[in-house]
Biopython code that builds the backbone (N, CA, C, O; Angstrom):
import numpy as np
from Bio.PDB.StructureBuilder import StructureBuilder

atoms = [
    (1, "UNK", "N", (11.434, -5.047, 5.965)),
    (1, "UNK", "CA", (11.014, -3.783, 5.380)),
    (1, "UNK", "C", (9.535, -3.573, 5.658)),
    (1, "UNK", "O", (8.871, -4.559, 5.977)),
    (2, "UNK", "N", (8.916, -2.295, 5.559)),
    (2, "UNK", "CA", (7.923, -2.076, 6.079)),
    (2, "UNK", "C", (7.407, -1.041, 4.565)),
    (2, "UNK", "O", (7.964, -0.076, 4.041)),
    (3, "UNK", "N", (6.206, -1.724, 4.243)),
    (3, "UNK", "CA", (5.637, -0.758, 3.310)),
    (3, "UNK", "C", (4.602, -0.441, 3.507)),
    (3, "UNK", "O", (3.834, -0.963, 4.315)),
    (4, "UNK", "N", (4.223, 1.166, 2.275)),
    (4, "UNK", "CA", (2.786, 1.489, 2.822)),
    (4, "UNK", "C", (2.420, 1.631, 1.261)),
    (4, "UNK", "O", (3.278, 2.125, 0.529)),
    (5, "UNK", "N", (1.621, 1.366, 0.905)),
    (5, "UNK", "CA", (0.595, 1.890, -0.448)),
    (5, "UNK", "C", (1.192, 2.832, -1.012)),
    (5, "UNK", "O", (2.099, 3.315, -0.334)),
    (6, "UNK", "N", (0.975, 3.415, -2.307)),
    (6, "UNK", "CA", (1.194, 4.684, -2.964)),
    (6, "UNK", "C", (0.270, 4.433, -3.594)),
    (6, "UNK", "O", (-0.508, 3.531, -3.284)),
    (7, "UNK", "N", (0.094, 5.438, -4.994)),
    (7, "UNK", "CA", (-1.053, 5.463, -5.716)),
    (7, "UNK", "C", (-0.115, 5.402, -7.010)),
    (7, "UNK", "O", (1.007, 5.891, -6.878)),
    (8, "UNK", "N", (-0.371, 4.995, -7.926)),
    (8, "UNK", "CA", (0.491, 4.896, -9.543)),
    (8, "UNK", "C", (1.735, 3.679, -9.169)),
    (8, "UNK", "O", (2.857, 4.135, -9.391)),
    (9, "UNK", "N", (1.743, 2.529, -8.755)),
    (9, "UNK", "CA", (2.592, 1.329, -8.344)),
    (9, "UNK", "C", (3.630, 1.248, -7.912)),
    (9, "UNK", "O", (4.400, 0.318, -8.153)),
    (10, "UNK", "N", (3.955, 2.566, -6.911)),
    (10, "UNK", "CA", (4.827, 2.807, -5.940)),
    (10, "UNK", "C", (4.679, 2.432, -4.730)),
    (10, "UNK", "O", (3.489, 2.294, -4.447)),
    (11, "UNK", "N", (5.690, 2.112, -3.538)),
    (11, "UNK", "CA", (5.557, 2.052, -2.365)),
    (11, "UNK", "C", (6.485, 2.180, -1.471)),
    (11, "UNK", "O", (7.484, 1.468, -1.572)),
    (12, "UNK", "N", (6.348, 3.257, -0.232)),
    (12, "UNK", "CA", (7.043, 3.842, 0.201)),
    (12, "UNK", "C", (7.820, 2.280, 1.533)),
    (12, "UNK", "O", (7.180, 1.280, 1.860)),
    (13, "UNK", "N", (8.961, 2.551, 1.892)),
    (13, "UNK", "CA", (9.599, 1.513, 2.741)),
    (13, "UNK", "C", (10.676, 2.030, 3.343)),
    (13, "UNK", "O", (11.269, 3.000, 2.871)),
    (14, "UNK", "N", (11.041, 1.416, 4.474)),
    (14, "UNK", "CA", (11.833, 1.271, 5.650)),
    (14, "UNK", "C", (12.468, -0.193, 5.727)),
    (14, "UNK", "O", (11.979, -1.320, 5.799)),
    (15, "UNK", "N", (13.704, 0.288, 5.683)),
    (15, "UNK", "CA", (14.925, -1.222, 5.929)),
    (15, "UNK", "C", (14.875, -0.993, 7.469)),
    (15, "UNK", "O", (15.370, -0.106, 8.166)),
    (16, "UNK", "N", (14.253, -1.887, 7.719)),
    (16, "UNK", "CA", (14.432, -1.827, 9.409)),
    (16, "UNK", "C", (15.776, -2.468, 9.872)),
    (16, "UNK", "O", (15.944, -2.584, 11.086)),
    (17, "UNK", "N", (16.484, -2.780, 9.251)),
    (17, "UNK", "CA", (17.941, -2.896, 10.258)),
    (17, "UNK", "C", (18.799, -1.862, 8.917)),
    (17, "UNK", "O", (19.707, -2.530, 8.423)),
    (18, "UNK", "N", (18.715, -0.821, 8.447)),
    (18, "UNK", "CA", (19.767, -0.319, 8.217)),
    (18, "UNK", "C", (19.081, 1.484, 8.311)),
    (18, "UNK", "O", (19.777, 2.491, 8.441)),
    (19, "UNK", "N", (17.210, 1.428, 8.173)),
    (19, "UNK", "CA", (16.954, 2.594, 8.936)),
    (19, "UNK", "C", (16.741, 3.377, 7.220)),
    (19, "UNK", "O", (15.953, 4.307, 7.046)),
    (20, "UNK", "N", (17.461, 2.879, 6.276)),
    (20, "UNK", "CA", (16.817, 3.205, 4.668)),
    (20, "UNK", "C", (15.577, 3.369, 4.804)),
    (20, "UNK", "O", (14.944, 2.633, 5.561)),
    (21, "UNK", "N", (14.804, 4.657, 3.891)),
    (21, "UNK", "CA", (13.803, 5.173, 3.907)),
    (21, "UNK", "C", (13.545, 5.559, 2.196)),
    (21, "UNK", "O", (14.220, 6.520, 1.827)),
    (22, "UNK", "N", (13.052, 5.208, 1.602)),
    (22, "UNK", "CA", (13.031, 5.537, -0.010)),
    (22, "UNK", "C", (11.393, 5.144, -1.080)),
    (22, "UNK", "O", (10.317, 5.311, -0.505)),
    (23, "UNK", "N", (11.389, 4.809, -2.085)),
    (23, "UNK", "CA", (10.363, 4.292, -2.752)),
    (23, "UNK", "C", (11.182, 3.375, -3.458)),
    (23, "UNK", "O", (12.366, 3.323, -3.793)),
    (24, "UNK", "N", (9.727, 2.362, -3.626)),
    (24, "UNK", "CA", (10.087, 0.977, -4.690)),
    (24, "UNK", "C", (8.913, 1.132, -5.236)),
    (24, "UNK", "O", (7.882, 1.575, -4.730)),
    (25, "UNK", "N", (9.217, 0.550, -6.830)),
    (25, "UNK", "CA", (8.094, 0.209, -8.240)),
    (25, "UNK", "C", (7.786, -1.378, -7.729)),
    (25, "UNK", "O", (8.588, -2.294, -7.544)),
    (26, "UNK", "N", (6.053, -1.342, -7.544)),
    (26, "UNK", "CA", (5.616, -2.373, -7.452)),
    (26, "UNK", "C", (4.916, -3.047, -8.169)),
    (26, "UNK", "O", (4.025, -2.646, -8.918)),
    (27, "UNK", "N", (5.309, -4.234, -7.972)),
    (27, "UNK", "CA", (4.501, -4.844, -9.039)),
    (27, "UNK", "C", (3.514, -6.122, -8.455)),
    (27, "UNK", "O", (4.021, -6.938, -7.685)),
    (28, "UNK", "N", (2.120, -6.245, -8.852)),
    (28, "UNK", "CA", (0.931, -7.112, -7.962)),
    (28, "UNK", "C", (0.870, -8.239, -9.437)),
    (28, "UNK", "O", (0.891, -8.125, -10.662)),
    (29, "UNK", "N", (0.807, -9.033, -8.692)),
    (29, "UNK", "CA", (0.471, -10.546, -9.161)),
    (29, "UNK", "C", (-0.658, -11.246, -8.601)),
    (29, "UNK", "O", (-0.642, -11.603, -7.423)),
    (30, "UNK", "N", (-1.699, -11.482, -9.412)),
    (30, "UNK", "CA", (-2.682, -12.102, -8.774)),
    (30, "UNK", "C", (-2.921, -14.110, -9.177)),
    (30, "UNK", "O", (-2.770, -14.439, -10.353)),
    (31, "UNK", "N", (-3.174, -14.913, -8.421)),
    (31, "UNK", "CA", (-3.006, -16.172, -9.062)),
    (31, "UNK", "C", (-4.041, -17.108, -7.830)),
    (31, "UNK", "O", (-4.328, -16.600, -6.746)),
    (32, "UNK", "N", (-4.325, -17.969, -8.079)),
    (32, "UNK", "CA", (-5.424, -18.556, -7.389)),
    (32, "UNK", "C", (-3.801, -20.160, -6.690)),
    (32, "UNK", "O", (-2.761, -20.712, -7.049)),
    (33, "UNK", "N", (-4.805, -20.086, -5.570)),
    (33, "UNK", "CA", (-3.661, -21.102, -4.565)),
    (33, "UNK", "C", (-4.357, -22.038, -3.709)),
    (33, "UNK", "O", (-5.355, -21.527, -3.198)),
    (34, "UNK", "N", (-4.140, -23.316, -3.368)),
    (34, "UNK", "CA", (-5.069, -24.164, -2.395)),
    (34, "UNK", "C", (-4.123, -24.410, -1.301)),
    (34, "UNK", "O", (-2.974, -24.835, -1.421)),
    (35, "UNK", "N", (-4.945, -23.985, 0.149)),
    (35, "UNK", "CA", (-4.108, -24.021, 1.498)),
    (35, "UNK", "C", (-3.886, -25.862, 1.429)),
    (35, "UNK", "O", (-4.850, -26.526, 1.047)),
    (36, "UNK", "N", (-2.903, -26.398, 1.724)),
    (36, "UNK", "CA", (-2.814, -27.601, 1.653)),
    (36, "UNK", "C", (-1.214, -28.152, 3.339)),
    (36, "UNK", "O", (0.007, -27.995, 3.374)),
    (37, "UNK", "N", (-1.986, -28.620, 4.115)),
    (37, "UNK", "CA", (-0.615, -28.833, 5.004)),
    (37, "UNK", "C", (-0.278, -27.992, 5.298)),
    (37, "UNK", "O", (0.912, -28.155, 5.566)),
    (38, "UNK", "N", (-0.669, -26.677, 5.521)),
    (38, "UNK", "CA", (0.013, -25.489, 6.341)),
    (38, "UNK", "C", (1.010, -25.146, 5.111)),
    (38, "UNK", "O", (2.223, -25.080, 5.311)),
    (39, "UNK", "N", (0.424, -24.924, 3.781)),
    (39, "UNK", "CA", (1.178, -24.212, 3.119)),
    (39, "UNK", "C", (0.056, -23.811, 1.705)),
    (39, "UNK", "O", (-1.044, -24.183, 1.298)),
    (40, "UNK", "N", (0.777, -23.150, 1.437)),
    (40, "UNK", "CA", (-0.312, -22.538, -0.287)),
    (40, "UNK", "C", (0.538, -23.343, -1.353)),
    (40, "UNK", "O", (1.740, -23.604, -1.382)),
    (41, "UNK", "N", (-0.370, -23.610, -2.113)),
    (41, "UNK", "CA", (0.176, -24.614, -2.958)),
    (41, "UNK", "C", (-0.468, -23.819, -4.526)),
    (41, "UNK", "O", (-1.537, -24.030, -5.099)),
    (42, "UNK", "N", (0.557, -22.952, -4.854)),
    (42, "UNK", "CA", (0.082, -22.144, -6.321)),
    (42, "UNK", "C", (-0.407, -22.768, -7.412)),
    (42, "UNK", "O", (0.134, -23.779, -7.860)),
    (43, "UNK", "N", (-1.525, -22.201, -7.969)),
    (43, "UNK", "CA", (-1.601, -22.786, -9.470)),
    (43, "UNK", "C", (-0.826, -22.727, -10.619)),
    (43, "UNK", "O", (-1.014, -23.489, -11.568)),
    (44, "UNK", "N", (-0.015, -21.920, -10.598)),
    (44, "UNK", "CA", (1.287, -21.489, -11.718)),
    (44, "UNK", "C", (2.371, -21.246, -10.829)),
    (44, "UNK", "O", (2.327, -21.052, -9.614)),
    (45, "UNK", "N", (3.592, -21.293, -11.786)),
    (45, "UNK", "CA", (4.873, -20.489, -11.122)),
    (45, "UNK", "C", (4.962, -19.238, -11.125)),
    (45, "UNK", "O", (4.217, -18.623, -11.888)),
    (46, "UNK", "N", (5.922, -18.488, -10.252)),
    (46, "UNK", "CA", (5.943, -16.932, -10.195)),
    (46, "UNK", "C", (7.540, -16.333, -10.995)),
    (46, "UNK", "O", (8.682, -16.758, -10.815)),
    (47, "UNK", "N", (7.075, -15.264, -11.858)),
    (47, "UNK", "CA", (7.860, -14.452, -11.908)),
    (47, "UNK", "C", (9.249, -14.001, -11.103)),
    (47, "UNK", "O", (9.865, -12.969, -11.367)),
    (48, "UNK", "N", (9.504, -14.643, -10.413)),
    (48, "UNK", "CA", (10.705, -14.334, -9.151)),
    (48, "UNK", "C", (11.928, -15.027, -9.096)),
    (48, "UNK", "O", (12.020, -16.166, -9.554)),
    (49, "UNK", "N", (13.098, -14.301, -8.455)),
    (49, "UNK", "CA", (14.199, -15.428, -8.541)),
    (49, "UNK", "C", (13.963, -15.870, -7.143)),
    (49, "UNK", "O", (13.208, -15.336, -6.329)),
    (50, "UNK", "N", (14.973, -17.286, -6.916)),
    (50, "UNK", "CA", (15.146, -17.373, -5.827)),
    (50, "UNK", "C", (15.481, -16.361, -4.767)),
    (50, "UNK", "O", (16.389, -15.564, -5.004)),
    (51, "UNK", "N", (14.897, -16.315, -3.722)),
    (51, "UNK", "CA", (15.202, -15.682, -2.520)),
    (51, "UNK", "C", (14.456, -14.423, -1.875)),
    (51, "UNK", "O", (14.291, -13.968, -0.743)),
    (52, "UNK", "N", (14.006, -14.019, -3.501)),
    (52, "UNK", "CA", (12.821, -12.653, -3.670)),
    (52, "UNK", "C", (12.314, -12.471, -2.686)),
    (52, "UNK", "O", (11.832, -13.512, -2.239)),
    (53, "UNK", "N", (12.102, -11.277, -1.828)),
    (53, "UNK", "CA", (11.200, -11.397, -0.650)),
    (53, "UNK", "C", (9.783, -10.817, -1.015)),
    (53, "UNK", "O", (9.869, -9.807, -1.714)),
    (54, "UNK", "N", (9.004, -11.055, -0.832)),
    (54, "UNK", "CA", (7.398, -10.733, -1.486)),
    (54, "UNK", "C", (6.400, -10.239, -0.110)),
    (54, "UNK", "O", (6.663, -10.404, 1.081)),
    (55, "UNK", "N", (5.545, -9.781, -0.537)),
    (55, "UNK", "CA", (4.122, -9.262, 0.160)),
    (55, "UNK", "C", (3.182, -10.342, 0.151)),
    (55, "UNK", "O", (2.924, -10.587, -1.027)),
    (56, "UNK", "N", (2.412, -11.271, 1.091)),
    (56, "UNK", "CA", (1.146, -12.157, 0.970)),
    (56, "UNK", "C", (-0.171, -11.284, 1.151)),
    (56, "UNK", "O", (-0.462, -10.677, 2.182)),
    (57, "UNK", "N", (-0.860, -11.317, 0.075)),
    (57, "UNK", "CA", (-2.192, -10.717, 1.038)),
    (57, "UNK", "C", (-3.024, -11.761, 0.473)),
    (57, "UNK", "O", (-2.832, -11.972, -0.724)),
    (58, "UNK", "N", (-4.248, -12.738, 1.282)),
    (58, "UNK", "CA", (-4.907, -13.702, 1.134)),
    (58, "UNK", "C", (-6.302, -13.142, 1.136)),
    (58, "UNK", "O", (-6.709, -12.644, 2.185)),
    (59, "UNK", "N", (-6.992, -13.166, 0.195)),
    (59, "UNK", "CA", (-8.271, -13.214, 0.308)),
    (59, "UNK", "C", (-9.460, -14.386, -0.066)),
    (59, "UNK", "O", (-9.670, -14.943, -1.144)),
    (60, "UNK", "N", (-9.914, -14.487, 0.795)),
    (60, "UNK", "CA", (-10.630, -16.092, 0.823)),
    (60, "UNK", "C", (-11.720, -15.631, 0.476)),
    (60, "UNK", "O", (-12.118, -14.522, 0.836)),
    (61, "UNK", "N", (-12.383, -16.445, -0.300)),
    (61, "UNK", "CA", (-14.083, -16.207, -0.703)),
    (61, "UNK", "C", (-14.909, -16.614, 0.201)),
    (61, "UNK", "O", (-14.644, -17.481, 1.034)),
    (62, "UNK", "N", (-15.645, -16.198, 0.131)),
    (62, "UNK", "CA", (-16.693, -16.589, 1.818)),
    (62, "UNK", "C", (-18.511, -16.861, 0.684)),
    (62, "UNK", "O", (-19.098, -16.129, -0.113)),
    (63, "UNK", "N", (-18.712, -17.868, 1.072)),
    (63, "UNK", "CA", (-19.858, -18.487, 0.375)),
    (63, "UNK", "C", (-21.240, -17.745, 0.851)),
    (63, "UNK", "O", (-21.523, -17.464, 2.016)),
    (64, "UNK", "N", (-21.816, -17.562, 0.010)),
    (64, "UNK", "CA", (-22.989, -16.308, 0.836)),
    (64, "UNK", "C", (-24.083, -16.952, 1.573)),
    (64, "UNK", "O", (-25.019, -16.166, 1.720)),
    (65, "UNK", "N", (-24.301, -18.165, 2.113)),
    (65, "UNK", "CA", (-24.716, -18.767, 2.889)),
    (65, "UNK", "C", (-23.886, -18.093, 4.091)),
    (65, "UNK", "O", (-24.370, -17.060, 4.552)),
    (66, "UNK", "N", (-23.071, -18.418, 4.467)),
    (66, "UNK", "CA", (-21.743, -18.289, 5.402)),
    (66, "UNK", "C", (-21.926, -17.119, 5.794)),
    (66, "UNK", "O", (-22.107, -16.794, 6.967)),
    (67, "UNK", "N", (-21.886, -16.196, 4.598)),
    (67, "UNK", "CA", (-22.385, -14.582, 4.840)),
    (67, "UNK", "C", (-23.269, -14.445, 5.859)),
    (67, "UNK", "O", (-23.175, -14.318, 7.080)),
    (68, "UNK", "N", (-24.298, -14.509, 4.937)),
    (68, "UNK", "CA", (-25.746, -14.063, 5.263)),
    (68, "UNK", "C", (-26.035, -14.661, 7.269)),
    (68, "UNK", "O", (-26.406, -14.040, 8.265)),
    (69, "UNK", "N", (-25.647, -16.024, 7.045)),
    (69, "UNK", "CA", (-25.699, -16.499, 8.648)),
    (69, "UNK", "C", (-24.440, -15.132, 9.665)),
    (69, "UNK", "O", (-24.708, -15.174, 10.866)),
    (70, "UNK", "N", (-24.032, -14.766, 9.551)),
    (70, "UNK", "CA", (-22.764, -13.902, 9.973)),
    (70, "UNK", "C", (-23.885, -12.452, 10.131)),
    (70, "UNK", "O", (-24.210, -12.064, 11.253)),
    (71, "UNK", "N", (-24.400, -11.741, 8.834)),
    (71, "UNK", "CA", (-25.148, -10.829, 9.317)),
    (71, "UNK", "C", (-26.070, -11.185, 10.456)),
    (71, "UNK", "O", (-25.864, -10.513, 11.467)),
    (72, "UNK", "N", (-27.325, -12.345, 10.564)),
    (72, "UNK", "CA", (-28.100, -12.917, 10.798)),
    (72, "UNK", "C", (-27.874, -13.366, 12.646)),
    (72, "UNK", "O", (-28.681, -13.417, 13.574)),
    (73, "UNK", "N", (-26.797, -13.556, 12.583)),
    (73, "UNK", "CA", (-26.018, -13.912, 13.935)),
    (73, "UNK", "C", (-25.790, -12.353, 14.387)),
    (73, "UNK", "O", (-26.323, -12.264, 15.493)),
    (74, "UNK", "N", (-25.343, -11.338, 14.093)),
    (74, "UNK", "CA", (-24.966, -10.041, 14.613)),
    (74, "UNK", "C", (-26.094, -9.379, 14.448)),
    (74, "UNK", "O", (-25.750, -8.319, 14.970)),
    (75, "UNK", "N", (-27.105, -9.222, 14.137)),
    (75, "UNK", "CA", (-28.381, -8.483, 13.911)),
    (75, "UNK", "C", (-29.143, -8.222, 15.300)),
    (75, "UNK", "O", (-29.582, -9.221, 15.870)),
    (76, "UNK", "N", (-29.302, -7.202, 15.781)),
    (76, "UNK", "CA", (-29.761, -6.686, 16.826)),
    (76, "UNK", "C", (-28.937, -6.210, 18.297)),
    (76, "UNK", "O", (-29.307, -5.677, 19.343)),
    (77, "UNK", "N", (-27.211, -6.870, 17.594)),
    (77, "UNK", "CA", (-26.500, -6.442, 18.458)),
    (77, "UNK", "C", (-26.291, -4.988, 19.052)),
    (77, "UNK", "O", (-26.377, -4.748, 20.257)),
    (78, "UNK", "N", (-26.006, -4.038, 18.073)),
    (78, "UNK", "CA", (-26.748, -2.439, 18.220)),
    (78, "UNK", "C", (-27.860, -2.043, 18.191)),
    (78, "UNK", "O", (-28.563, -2.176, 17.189)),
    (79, "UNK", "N", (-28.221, -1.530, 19.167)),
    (79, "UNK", "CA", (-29.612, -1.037, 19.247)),
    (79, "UNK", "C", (-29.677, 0.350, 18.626)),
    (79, "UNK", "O", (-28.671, 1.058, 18.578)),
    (80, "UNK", "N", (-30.812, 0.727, 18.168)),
    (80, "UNK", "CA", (-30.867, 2.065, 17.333)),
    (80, "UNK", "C", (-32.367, 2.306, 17.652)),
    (80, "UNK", "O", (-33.339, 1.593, 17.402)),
    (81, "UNK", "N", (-32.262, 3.861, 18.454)),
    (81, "UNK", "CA", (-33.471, 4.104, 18.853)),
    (81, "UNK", "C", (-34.067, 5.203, 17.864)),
    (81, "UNK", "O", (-35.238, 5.573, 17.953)),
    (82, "UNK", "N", (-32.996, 5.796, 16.723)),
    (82, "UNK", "CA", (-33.652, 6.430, 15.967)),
    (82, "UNK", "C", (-34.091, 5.793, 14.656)),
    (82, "UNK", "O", (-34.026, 4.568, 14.557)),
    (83, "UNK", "N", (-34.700, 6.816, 13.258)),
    (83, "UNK", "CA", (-35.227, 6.759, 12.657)),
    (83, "UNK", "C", (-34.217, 6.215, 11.187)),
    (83, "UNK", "O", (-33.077, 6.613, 10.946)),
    (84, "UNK", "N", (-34.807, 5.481, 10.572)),
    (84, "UNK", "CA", (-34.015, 4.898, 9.087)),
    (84, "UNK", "C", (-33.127, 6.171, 8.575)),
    (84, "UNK", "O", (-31.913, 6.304, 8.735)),
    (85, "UNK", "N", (-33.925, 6.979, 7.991)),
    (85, "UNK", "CA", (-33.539, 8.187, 7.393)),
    (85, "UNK", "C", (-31.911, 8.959, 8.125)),
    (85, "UNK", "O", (-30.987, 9.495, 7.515)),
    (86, "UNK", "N", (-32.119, 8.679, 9.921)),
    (86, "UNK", "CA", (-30.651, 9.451, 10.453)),
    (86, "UNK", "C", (-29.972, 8.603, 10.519)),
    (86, "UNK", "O", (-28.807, 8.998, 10.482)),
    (87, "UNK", "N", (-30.085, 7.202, 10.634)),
    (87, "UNK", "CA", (-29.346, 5.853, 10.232)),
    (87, "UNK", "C", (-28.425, 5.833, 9.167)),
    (87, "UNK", "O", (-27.247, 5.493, 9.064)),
    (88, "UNK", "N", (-29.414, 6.361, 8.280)),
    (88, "UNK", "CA", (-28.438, 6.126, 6.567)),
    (88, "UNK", "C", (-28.026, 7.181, 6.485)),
    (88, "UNK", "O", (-27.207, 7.150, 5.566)),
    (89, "UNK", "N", (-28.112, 8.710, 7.125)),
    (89, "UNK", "CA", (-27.204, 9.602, 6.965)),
    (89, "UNK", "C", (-26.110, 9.478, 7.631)),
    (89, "UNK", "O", (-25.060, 9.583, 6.998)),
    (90, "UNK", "N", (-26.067, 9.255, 8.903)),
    (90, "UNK", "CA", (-24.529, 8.830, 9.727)),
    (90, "UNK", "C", (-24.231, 7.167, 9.489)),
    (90, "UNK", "O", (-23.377, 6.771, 10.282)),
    (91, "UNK", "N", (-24.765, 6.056, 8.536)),
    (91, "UNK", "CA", (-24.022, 5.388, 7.730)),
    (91, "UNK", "C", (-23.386, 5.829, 6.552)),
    (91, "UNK", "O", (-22.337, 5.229, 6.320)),
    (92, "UNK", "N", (-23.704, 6.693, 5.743)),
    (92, "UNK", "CA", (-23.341, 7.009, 4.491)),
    (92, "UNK", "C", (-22.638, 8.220, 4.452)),
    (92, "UNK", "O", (-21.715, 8.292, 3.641)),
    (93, "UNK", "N", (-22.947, 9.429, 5.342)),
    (93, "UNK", "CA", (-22.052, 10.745, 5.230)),
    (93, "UNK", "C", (-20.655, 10.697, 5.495)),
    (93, "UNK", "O", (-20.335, 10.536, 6.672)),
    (94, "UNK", "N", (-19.700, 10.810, 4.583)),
    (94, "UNK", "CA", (-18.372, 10.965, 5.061)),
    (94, "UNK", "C", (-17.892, 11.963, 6.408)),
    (94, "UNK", "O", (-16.841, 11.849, 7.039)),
    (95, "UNK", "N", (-18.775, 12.768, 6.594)),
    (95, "UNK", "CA", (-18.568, 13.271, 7.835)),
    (95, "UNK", "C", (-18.664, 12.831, 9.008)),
    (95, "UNK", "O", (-18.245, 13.445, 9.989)),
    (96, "UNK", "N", (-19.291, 11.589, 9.051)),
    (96, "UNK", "CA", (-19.321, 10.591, 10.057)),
    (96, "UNK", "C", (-18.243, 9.810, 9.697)),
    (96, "UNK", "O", (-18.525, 8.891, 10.465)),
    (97, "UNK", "N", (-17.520, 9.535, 9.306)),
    (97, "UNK", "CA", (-16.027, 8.287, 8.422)),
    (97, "UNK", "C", (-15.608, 8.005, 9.242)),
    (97, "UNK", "O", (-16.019, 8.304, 10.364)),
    (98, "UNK", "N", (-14.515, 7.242, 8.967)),
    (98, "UNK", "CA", (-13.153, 6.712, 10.507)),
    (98, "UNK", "C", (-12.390, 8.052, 9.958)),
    (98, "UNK", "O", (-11.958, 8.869, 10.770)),
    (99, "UNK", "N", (-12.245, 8.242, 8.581)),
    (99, "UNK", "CA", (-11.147, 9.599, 8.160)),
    (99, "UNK", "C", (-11.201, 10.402, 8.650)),
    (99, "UNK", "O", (-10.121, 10.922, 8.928)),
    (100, "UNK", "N", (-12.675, 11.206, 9.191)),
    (100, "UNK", "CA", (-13.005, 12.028, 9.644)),
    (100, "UNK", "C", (-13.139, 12.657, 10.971)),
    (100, "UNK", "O", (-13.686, 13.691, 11.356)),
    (101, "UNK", "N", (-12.194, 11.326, 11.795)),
    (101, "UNK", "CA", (-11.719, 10.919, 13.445)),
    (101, "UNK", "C", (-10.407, 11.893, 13.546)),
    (101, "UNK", "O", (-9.618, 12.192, 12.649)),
    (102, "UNK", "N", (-10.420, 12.230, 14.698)),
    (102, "UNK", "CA", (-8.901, 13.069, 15.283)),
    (102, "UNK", "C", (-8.256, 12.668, 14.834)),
    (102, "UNK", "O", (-7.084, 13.007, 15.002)),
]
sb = StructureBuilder()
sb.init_structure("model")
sb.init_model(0)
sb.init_chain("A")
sb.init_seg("    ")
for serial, (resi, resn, name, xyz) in enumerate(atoms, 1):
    if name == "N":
        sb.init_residue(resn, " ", resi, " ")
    sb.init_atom(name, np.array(xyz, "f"), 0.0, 1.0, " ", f" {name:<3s}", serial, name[0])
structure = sb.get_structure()
């Protein structure tokens, strides 16, 4: 199945082998997990029966050392021959956005 976001804990989906097109009530569970052996190893049990098919989304914390070297390493890769001021307007104006692309 293939889902996309909704807004109010819906989400729209596609049964890709039967071509079903409909909405499902979703429900997000958040829980802390340690990668261990090529697997996640949960801190609690889940809400689910056997067989449940679920969504993974992983977000790893990144230590701001780690960060900061990452900006620090990419810094000067774009060159910018103009001024701060038109910088932070075509960083910040939504009229510059990806939304705002063909």
């Amino acid at each position: 199945m293939t889902f996309a976001d909704l807004h109010g804990g819906e989400s729209l989906f596609v049964d890709a082998k039967t071509g079903y097109f409909g909405r499902a009530a979703v429900v997000s569970i958040t829980i802390e997990a340690v990668y261990e052996n090529g697997s996640l190893k949960l801190s609690q049990t889940l809400p689910l029966q056997e067989h449940d098919k679920v969504q993974v989304t992983v977000h790893v914390p990144v230590a701001v050392p780690q960060a900061l070297a990452a900006v620090h390493k990419g810094y000067g890769l774009l060159r910018w021959a103009g001024d701060a001021d038109t910088l932070r307007h075509v960083a910040e104006d939504d009229d510059f956005g990806i939304l705002a692309s063909p």
